[in-house]
C-alpha positions, 0 to 999 in steps of 0.5 A: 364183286356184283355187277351193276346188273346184279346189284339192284334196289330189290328185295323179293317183291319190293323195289325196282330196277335202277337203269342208272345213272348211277354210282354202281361202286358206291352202291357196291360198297354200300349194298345195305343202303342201296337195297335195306334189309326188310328190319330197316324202318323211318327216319333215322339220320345218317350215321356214315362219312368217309375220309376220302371224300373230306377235303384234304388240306396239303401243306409243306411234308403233309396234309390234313382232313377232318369230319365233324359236323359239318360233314356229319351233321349227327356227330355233334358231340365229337368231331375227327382228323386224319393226319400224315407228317413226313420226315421230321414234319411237325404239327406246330406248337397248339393248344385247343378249346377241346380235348383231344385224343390221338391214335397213332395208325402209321409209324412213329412220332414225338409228342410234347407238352408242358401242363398247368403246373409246369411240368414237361412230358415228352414221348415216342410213338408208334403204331398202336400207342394213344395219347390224350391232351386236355383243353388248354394244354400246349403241346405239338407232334412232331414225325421221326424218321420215316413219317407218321400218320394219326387219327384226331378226335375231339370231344366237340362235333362243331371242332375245327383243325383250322381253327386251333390256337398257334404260337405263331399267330399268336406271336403275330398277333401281339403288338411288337413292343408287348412281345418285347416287354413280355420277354425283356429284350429289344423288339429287334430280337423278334424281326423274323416272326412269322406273320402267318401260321406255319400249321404243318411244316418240315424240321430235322428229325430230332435228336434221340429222346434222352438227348432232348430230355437231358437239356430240357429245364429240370421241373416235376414231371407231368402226368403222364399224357400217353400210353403205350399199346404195349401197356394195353390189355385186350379181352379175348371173346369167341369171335375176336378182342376188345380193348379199353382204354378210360380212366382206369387205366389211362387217368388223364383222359377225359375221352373213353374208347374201345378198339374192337378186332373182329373175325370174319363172320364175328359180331360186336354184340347188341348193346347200347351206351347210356352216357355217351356217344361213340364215333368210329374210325374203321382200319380195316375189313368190311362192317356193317351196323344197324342203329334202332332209336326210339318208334320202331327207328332202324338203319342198316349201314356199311363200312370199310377202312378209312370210313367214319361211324357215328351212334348216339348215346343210347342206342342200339347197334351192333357191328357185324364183320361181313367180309373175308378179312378182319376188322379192327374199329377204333370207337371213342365216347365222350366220357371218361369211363368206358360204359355199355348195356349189352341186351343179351345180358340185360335179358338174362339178368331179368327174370325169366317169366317177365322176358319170355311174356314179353318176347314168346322165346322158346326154350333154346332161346331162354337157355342162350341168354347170358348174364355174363358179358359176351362182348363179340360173338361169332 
């Protein structure tokens, strides 16, 4: 680990020394921010936010804590939430004005939802396992027994967890007599109604999954709205493994992602994805990417678990392990069908004497481009 006095903003003859004060475990965490890499050029934004410095909302068994625009002005097309349950903990009876796509990162948890056609979905998840719940559709999550913690993203920057649509503030928020015509009994049956939202609160845990089934109303089933890790199958590249999931095999999404498993040393490809942009979630190890746009634009940044990235659709970037453990990054695009436009491979589809005039390579750097998909690299 630097100290202070190693870790300083100098490259060679440019920069100088900070004697502070400063943050020297932010600079630590962040050395190609505090001293960029001569390739970094203007005025790109930021692309970086961590989780920990988001405001955490406690409630009774959990809490919450989200990053959207507000926190990362770049990220307009999604926002994300990281959530624990406890024991039996539930995430009230919801629906949204956006799509949601859930990750489950700890443990294991029931989900249920009721789609436009009546139909009924119910299912455990653990560690692993995805779920995608469309706008409009009702739904909750609910921990078993030992807790669950999950990742959130909306296909919305300017989404907001506090402002998510609740069965109990919807029922507070109707005359009592409506309430009672609406189910045909007396107001007096609805005396306890909650006056305010209940959010997250603690439940039992419930009863097996083929118990609940067994007494919910018979009606066609729903599509499915989850998938298993198990039913997932990665890619395995030199330096790593990628995994999709989109449309193809998931067909209720309308949110694409890639989760991306990285080697010490191993390198997610330049690439770029022309329809979509990508907001990352890092689970673990140590990262960095250099995002380029357009007028000679780059920014270098680092990351570690529990920080959120954020590229724009179109430009190039690359993530790179640069630590001694691996890497796993969760990237989520806001279409459904996962897209992307490796450079190496756009190189070596292009004729050759068009790409060596443009970039003067020599023959071993002709002989590396590869039309097909590399993925990650070491």
């Amino acid at each position: 680990m630097p100290t202070s006095a190693d870790l300083q903003p100098i490259r060679g003859a440019y920069g100088a020394s900070d004697p502070g004060p400063r943050n020297v475990e932010l600079d630590r965490q962040n050395p190609d921010i505090l001293r960029p890499p001569p390739t970094d050029n203007g005025s790109i934004p930021n692309l970086k936010f961590s989780f920990g410095l988001a405001h955490n909302r406690l409630e009774a068994g959990g809490w919450a804590r989200e990053v959207t625009v507000r926190e990362l002005p770049a990220a307009k097309g999604m926002a994300g939430v990281d959530m624990r349950l406890g024991r039996g903990v539930v995430r009230e009876l919801h629906w949204h004005k956006e799509a949601e796509w859930g990750y489950v990162l700890e443990g294991h948890c029931r989900v249920t939802a009721v789609d436009p056609d009546r139909g009924v979905y119910v299912d455990d998840l653990e560690a692993g396992d995805i779920w995608l719940f469309p706008s409009g559709t009702p739904h909750s999550i609910q921990a078993l027994a030992e807790g669950c913690e999950f990742l959130l993203v909306f296909d919305d920057g300017n989404f907001s967890e506090n402002e998510t649509l609740l069965v109990t503030e919807l029922m507070a928020h109707m005359p009592i007599e409506v309430v009672a015509k609406n189910f045909g009994v007396a107001a007096q049956h609805f005396s306890n109604l909650p006056a305010k939202e209940k959010y997250i609160f603690p439940l039992p845990v419930p009863p097996p999954l083929h118990d609940v089934l067994a007494r919910l109303p018979k009606t066609r089933p729903a599509m499915p709205f989850t998938i298993h890790r198990g039913d997932l199958r990665p890619t395995q590249w030199d330096g790593g493994r990628t995994t999709v999931i989109d449309v193809r095999n998931f067909p209720v999404t309308n949110m694409a992602a890639l989760i991306i498993d990285l080697e010490p040393g191993a390198l997610r490809e330049i690439h770029w994805h022309p329809d979509a942009d990508e907001w990352q979630y890092y689970i673990q190890g140590e990262a960095r990417m250099t995002v380029f746009d357009a007028t000679s634009k780059a920014r270098t940044f680092n990351y570690r678990a529990g920080d959120v990235g954020y590229v724009p659709k179109t430009l190039a970037h690359y993530i790179e392990n640069i630590g001694t453990t691996p890497v796993r990054v969760l990237n989520v695009f806001n279409t459904p069908r996962f897209k992307d436009v490796p450079l190496n491979q756009w190189l070596a589809l292009t004729p050759p004497d068009l790409v060596r005039g443009h970039l003067e390579l020599d023959d071993v750097a002709m002989a590396a481009l590869d039309p097909n998909p590399r993925g990650v690299v070491r």
